[in-house]
C-alpha positions, 0 to 999 in steps of 0.5 A: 189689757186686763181690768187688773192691769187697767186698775194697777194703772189707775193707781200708779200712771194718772189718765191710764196706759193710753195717757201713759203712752201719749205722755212717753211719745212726748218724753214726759216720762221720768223716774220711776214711771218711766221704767214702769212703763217701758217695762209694760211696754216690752211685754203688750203689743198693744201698748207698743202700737198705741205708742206708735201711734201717738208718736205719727199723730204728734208728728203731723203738728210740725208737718206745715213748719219749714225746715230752717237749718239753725245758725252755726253758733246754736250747734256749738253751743248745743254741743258744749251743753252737752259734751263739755267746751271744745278742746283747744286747738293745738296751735293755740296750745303751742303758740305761748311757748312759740312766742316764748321760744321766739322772744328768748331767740331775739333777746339772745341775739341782743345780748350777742350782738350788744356784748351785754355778756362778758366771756370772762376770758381777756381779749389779746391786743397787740401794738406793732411798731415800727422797726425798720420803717414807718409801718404800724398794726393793730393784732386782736387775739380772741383766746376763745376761737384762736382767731387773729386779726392783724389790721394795717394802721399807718405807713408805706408798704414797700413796693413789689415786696408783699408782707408776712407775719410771724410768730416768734416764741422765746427760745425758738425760731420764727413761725410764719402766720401767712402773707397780708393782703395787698391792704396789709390785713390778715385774718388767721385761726391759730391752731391750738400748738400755736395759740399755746405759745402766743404768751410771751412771744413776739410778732413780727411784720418782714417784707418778703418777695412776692408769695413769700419767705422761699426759705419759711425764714424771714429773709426781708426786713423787719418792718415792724414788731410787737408784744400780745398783752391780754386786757 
């Protein structure tokens, strides 16, 4: 090293190059003396060994302290210091519009099974009266679905005899909805001709024999009848 660059030194590096290099083994070195010194540092030989030295001489101070693996808490708060706060577990970025998702579902399901909400469309009942004999049904249509129920209401079913409804349109001949049960019940979806033709038409309750009108003509009594009026 050159009395030159010693003086240089003097001027601009307090304690001289060797101060420098203990100083930059330690990290002391900032800004503009930094970049002096690395400068000098990838062009002297000497100086690099002096750094290597001071850096194995510092090494030895922590030689006699035990090595403790730091808490899990330290390492995540080093690294939100350093990288900014972790990003949001995708779960927990999901969960709000889950638990929205979930309290919409259970608040339509509500809605559905209090009938809080009107389908604007009128529900058809019907009363069938007696005509021959004493039986009566209630008819429910939901114009929506086309679905009918008939429900049995009061009186004797005639014995080894079996019940079948019909749909009697104006002007037209009798259509068979099918048998009842044995309780004088029947469920049915009318197909979209049929539902058509409800408006204006009669229900009728015959008895028939076992499994039916054999002629796909009521052949039995009329054990009871009724007009659909929407609500």
């Amino acid at each position: 090293m050159s009395d030159q660059d010693d003086t240089d030194l003097d001027e601009g590096l307090p304690g001289g190059w060797q101060a420098a290099a203990a100083e930059y083994a330690l990290g002391l070195l900032e800004g503009a003396e930094r970049q002096d010194f690395e400068a000098r540092l990838a062009q002297d030989p000497d100086l690099r060994q002096d750094v290597a030295a001071w850096t194995e001489y510092f090494t030895t101070f922590t030689d006699q302290i035990a090595e403790e693996t730091p808490p899990p808490a330290l390492l995540r708060r080093i690294e939100a210091e350093a990288f900014g706060p972790p990003p949001t577990p995708l779960w927990r970025q999901v969960l709000p519009y889950l638990a929205g998702a979930v309290a919409g579902a259970a608040m339509a399901w509500a809605v559905f099974v209090s009938g809080v909400l009107e389908t604007g469309v009128a529900e058809i009942r019907a009363e069938l009266e007696p005509a021959q004999g004493d039986l009566v049904f209630a008819v429910r249509i939901d114009p929506p679905t086309h679905t009918m129920a008939v429900d049995y209401v009061s009186g004797t079913i005639p014995e080894d005899r079996v019940l079948e409804l019909w749909l009697i349109p104006q002007d037209a001949n009798p259509i068979s909805l099918g048998v009842m049960s044995e309780a004088g019940n029947l469920v049915v979806v009318l197909p979209d001709l049929l539902a058509e033709r409800v408006p204006g038409a009669t229900l009728a309750v015959s008895d028939e024999p076992p499994g039916g009108s054999p002629t796909g003509q009521p052949t039995g009594r009329v054990q009871a009848a009724g007009e659909p009026v929407p609500l």
